[in-house]
C-alpha positions as CSV (number, residue, x, y, z in Angstrom):
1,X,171.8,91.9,28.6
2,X,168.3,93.1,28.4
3,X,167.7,90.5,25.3
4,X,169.1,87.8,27.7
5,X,166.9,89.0,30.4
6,X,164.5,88.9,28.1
7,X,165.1,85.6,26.9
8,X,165.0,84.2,30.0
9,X,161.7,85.6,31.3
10,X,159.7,84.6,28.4
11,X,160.7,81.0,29.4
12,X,160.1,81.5,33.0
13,X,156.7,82.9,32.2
14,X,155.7,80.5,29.0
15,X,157.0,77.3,30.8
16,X,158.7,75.8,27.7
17,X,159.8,72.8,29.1
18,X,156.2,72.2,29.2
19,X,155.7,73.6,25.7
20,X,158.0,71.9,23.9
21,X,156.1,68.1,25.7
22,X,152.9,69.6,25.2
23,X,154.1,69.9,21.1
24,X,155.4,66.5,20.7
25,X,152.4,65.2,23.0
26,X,149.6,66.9,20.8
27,X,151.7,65.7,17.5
28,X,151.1,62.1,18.4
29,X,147.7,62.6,19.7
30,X,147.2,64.4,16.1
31,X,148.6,61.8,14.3
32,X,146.7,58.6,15.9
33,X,143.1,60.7,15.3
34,X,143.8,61.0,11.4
35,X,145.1,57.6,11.5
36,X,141.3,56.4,13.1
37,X,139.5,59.2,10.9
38,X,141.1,57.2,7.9
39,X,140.1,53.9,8.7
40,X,136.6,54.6,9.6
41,X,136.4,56.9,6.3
42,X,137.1,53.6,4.4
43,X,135.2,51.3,6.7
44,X,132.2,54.3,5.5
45,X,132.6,54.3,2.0
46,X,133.1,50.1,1.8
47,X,129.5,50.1,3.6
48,X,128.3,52.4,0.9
49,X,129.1,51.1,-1.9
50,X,129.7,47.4,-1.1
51,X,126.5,45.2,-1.8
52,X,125.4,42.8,1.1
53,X,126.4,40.1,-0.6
54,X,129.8,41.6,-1.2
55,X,129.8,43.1,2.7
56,X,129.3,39.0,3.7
57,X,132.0,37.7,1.9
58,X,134.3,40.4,2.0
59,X,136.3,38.8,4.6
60,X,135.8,35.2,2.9
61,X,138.8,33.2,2.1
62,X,137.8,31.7,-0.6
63,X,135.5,32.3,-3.6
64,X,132.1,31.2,-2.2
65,X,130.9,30.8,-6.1
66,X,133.0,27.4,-6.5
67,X,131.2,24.9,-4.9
68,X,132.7,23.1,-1.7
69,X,134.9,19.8,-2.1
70,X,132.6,17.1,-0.6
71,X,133.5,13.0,0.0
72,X,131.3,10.5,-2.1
73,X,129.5,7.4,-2.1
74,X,131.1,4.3,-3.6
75,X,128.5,4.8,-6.5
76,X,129.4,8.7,-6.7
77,X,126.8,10.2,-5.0
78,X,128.3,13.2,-3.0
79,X,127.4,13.5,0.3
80,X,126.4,16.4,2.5
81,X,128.6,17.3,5.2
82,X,127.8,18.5,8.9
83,X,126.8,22.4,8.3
84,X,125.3,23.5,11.0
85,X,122.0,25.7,9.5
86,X,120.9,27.7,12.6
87,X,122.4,30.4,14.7
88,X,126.3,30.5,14.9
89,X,127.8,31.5,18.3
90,X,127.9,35.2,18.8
91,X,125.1,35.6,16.2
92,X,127.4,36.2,13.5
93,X,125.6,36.9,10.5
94,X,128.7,36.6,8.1
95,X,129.5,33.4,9.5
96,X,126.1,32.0,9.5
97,X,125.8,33.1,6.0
98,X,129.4,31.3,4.7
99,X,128.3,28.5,6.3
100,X,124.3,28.8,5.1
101,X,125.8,29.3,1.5
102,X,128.2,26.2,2.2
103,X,124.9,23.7,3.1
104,X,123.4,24.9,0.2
105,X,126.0,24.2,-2.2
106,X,126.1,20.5,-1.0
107,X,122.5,20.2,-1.0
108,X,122.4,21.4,-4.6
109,X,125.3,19.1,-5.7
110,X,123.2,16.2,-4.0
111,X,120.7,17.2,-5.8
112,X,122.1,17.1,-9.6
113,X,123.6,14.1,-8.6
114,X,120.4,12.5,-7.5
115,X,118.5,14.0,-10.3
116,X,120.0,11.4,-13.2
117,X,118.7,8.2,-11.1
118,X,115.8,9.5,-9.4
119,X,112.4,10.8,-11.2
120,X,111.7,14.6,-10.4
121,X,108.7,13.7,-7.6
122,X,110.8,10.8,-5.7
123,X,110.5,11.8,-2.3
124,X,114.4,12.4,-1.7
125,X,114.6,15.0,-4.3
126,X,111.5,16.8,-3.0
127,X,112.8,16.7,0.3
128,X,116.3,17.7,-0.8
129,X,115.0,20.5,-2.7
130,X,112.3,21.8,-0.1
131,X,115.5,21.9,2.4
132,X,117.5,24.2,-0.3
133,X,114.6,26.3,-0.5
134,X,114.5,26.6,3.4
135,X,118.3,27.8,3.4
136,X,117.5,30.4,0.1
137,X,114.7,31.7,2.7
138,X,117.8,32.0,5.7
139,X,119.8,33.3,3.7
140,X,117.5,36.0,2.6
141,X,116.7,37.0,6.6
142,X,120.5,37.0,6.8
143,X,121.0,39.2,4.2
144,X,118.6,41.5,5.4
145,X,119.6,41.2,8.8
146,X,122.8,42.5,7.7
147,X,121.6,45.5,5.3
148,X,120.0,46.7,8.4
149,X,122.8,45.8,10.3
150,X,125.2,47.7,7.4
151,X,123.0,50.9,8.1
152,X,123.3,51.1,11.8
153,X,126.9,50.7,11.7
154,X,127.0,53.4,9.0
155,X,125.1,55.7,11.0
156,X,127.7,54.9,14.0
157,X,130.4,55.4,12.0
158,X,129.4,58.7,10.6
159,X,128.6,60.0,14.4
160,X,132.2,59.1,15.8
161,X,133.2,60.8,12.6
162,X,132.1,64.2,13.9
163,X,133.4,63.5,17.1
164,X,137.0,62.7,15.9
165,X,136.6,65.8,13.6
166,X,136.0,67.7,16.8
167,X,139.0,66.2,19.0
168,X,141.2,67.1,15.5
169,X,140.0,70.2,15.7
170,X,140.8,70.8,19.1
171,X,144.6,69.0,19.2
172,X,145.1,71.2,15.8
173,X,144.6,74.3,18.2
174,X,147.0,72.8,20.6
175,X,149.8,71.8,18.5
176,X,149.4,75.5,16.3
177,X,149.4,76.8,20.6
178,X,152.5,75.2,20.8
179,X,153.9,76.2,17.6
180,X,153.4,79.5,18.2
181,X,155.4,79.6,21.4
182,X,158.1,77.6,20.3
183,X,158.7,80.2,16.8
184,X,158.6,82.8,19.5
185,X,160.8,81.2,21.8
186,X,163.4,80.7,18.5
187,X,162.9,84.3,17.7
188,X,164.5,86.0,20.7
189,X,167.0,83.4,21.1
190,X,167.8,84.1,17.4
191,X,167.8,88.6,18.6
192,X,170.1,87.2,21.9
193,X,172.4,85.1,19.3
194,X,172.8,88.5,17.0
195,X,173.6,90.8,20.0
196,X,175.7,88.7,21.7
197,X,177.8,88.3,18.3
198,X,177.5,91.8,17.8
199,X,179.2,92.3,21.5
200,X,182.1,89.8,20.9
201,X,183.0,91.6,17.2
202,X,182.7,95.1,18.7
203,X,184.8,94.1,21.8
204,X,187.5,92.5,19.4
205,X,187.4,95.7,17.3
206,X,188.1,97.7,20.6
207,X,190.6,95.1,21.3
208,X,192.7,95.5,18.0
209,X,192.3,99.3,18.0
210,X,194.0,99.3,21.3
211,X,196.7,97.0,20.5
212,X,197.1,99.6,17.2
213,X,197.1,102.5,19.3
214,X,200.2,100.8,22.0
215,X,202.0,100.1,18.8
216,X,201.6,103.4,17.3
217,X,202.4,105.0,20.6
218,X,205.6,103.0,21.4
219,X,206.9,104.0,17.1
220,X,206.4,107.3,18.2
221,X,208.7,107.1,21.4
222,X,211.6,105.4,19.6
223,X,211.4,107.7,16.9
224,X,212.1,111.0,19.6
């Protein structure tokens, strides 16, 4: 009775109704943290050790070293497609620099096309080369836009880092907290379990000794 009593006031007093949600509660919590600490551990490291050219075309579909397919003239000369060369919508640097890459390809192909009918000074070549050069010059500014881009985003990452670490920290406290009360909670139900099978063999113990005695006493009565 007293480990019942027992029993029963360390769940009025803990709450473990409230315990046992708050467990499951900081679990998931837990769980969802490590599961962002992961990714932005691997967004990190890619940053690091990814080049800027291999940060631009990371996401790229398709090799950007094979040149574009491109329609041609009727006497084979390929021609350059609509590429827009400027700012993309959103100012996205990857995309501008796909699509940079992709102008320049054409250009170039134009070029080495060109280049077995046309002397090296006709004024289509320079033209076509002086706008290649203009896109290796983008393309530069892009890449360095996105290096410094790369290291802001780094730095970012590395600051919500530490703040996850800290809200791990502190749902790791919870869910040991909770632990905690719930091992204690098992333990005297466990020391109520033992008693109260204790009580029920002693009590069938007393119970066959008393049938023993009756019996015993009833031989003896027959036998006078």
């Amino acid at each position: 009775d007293q480990k019942e009593q027992a029993l029963n006031t360390y769940v009025d007093e803990n709450n473990m109704a409230f315990w046992e949600e708050q467990s499951n509660t900081a679990a998931a919590f837990l769980s969802d943290l490590k599961t962002q600490q992961a990714n932005l551990t691997k967004e990190l490291r890619l940053l690091r050790n990814l080049s800027t050219d291999q940060l631009l075309n990371s996401t790229s579909a398709a090799p950007m070293d094979a040149r574009p397919q491109m329609e041609v003239t009727p006497d084979g000369i390929p021609v350059a497609q609509a590429v827009p060369s400027g700012p993309t919508a959103g100012g996205d640097l990857q995309a501008q620099y796909l699509l940079s890459r992709q102008e320049m390809f054409q250009k170039q192909a134009i070029i080495e096309s060109l280049s077995k009918k046309l002397k090296p000074k006709h004024p289509k070549l320079v033209r076509m080369k002086e706008d290649v050069a203009d896109i290796q010059r983008l393309i530069e500014i892009i890449k360095d836009q996105s290096k410094e881009s790369a290291v802001a985003r780094a730095a970012s990452i590395e600051a919500e880092l530490e703040s996850v670490q800290t809200s791990i920290n502190s749902w790791e406290e919870k869910v040991l907290e909770a632990s905690k009360k719930g091992t204690d909670y098992k333990r005297i139900e466990g020391n109520v379990a033992r008693t109260r099978d204790l009580y029920e063999k002693l009590l069938m113990s007393i119970q066959n000794l008393d049938i023993t005695k009756n019996v015993n006493q009833e031989t003896v009565q027959v036998m006078q």
